[in-house]
Biotite code that builds the C-alpha atoms (Angstrom):
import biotite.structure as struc

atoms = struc.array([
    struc.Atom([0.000, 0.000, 0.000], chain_id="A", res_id=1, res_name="UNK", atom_name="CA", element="C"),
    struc.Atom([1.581, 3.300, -1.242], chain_id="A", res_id=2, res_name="UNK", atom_name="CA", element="C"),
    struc.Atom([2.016, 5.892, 1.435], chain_id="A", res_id=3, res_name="UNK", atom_name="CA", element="C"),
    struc.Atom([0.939, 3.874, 4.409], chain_id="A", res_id=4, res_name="UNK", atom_name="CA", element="C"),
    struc.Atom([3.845, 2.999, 6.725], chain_id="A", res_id=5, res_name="UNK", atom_name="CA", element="C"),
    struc.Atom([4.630, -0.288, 8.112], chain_id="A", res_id=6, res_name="UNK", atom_name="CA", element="C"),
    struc.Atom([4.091, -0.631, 11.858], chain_id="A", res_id=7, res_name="UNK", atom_name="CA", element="C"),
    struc.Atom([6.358, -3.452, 13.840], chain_id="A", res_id=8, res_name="UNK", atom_name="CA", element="C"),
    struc.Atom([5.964, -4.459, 17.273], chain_id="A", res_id=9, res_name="UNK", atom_name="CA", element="C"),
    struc.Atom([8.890, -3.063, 19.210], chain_id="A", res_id=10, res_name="UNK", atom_name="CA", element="C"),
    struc.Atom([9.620, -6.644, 20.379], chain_id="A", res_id=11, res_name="UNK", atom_name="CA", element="C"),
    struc.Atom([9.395, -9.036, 17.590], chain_id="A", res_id=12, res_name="UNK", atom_name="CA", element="C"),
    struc.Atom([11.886, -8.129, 15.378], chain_id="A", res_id=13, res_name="UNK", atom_name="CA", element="C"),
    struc.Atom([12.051, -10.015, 12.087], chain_id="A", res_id=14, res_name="UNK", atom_name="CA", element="C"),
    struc.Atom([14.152, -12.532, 12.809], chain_id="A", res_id=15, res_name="UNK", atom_name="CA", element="C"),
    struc.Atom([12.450, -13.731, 15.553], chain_id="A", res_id=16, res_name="UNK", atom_name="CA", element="C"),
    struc.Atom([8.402, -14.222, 14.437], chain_id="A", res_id=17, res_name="UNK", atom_name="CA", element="C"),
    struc.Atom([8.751, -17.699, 13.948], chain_id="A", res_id=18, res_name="UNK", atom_name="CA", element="C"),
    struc.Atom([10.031, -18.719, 17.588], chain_id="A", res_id=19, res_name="UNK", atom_name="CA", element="C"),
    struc.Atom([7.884, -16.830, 20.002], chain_id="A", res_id=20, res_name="UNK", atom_name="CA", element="C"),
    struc.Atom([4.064, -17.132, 21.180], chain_id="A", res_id=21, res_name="UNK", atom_name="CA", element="C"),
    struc.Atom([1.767, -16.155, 23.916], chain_id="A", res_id=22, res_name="UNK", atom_name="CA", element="C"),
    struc.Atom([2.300, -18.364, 26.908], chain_id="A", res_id=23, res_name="UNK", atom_name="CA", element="C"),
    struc.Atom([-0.622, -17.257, 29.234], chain_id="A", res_id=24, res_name="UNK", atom_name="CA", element="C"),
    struc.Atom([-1.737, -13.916, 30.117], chain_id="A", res_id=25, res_name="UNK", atom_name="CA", element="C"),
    struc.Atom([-0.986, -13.157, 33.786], chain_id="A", res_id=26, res_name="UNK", atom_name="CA", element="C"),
    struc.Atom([-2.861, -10.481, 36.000], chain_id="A", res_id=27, res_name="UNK", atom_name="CA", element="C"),
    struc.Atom([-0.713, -8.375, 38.617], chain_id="A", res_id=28, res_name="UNK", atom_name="CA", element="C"),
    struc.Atom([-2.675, -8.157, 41.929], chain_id="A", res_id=29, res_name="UNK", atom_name="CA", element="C"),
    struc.Atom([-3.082, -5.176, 44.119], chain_id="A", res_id=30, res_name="UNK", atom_name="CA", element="C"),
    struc.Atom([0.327, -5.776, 45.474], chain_id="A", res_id=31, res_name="UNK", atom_name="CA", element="C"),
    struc.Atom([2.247, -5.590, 42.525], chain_id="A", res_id=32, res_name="UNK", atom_name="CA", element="C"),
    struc.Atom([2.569, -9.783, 42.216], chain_id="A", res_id=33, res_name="UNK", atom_name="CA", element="C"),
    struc.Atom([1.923, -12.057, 39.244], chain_id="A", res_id=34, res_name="UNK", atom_name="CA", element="C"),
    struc.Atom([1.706, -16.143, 39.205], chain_id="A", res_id=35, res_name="UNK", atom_name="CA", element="C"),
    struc.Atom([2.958, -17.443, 36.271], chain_id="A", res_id=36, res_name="UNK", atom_name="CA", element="C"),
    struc.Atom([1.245, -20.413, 35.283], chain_id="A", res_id=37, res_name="UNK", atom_name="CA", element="C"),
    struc.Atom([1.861, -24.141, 36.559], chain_id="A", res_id=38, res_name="UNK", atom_name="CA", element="C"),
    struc.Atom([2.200, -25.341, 32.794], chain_id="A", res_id=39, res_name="UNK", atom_name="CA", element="C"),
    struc.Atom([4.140, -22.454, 32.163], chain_id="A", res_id=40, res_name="UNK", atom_name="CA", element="C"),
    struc.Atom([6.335, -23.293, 34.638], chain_id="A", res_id=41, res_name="UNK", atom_name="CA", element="C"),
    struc.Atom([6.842, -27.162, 34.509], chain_id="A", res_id=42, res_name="UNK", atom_name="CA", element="C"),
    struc.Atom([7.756, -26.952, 30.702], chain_id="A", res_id=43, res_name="UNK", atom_name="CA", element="C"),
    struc.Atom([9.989, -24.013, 31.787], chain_id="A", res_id=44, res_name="UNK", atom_name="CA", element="C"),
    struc.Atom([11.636, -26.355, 34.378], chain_id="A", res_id=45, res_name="UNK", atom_name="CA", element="C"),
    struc.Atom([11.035, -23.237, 36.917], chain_id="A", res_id=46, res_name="UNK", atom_name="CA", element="C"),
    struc.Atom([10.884, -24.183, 40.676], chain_id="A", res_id=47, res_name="UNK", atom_name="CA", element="C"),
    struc.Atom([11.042, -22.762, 43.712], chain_id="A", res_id=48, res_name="UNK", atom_name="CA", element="C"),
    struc.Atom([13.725, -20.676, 44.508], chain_id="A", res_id=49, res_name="UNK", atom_name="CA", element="C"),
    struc.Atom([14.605, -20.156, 40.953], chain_id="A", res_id=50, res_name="UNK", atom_name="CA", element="C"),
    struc.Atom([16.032, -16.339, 39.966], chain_id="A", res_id=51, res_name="UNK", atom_name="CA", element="C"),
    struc.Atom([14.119, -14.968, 37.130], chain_id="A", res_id=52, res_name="UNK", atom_name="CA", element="C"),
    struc.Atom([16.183, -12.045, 35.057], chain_id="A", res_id=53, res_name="UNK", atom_name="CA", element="C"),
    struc.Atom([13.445, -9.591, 34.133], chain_id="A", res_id=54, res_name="UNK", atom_name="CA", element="C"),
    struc.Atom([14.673, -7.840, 30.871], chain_id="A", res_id=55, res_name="UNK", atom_name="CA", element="C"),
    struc.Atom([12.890, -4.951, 29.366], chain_id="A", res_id=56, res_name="UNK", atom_name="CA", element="C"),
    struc.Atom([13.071, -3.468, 26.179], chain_id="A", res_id=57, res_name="UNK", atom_name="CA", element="C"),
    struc.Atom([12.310, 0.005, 25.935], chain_id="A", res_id=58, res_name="UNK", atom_name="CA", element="C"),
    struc.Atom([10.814, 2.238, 22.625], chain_id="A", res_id=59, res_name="UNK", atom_name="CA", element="C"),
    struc.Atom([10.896, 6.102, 23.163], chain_id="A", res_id=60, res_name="UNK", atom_name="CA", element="C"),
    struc.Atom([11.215, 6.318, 26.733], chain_id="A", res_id=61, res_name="UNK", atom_name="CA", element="C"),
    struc.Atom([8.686, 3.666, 28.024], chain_id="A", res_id=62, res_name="UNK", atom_name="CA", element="C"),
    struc.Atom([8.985, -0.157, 28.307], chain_id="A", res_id=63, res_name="UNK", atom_name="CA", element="C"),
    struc.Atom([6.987, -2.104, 25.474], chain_id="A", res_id=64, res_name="UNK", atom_name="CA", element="C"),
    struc.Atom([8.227, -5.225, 26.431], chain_id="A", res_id=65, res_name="UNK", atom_name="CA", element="C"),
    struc.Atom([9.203, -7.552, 29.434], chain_id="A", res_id=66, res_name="UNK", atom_name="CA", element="C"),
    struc.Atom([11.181, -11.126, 29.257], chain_id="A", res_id=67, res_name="UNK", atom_name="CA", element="C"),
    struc.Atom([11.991, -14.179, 31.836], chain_id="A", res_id=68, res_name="UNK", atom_name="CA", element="C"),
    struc.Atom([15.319, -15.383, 31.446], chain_id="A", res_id=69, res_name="UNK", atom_name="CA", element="C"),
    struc.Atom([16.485, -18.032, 33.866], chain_id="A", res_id=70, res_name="UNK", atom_name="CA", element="C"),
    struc.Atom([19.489, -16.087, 36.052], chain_id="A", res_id=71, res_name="UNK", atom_name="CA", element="C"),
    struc.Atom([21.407, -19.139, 35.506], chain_id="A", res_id=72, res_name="UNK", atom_name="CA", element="C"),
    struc.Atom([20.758, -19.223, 31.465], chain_id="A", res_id=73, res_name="UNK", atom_name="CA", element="C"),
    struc.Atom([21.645, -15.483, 31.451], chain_id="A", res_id=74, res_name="UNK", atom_name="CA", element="C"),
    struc.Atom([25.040, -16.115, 33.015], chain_id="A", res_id=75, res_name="UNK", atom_name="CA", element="C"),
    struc.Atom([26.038, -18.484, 30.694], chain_id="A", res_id=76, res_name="UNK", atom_name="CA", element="C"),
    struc.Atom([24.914, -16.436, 27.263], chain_id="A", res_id=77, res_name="UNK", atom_name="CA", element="C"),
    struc.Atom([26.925, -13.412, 29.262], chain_id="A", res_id=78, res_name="UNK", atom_name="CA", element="C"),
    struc.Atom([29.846, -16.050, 29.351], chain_id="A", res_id=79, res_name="UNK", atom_name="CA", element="C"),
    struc.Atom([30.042, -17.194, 26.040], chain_id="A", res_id=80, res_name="UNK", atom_name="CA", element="C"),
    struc.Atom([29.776, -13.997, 24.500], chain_id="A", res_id=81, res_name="UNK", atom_name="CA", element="C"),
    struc.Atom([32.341, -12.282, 26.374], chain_id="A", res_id=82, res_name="UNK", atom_name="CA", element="C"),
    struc.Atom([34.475, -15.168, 27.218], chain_id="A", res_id=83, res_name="UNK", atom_name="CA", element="C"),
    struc.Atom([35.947, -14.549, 23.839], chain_id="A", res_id=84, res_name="UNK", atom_name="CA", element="C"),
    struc.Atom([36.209, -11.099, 23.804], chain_id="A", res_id=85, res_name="UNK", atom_name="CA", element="C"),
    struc.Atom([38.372, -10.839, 27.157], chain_id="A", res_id=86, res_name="UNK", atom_name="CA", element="C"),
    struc.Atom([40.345, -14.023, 25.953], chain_id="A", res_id=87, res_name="UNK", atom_name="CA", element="C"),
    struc.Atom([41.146, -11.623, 23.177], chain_id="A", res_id=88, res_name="UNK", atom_name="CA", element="C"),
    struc.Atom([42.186, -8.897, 25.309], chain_id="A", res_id=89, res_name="UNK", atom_name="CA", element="C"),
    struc.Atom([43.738, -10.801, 27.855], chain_id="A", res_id=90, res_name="UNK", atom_name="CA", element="C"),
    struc.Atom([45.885, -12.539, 24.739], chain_id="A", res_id=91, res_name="UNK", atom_name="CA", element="C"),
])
């Protein structure tokens, strides 16, 4: 369509359509708290006393987007992409 602009979704960028869905839609409560699902969570492999990285993704000055990572699955993607680097500089 000529002169109409293409609108994207500030957190699905191209490459990854094909690999993400809606889980479950979670309500916060009064307090601020959210349950995530028991499904959610046993395919997840999430139990108690797990640490949950909340990462946000922010589009002009506001967050558009929130993500789970497992603390211990963010560790090791921060290790193995700057293991090489400081191998490098250490060299």
């Amino acid at each position: 369509m000529a002169g109409k602009e293409k609108t994207q979704n500030c957190c699905v960028p191209d490459n990854l359509m094909g690999c993400c869905k809606i889980e479950a839609l979670v309500s916060v409560d009064e307090r601020g708290q959210m349950v995530l699902p028991k499904e959610t969570r046993d395919r997840a492999k999430i139990r108690p006393g797990d640490k949950l990285a909340l990462i946000s993704w922010e589009k002009d000055g506001s967050v558009c987007c929130m993500f789970l990572i497992k603390a211990e699955e963010l560790t090791g993607m921060v290790k193995s992409m700057l293991g090489p680097l400081f191998k490098e500089i250490a060299g």
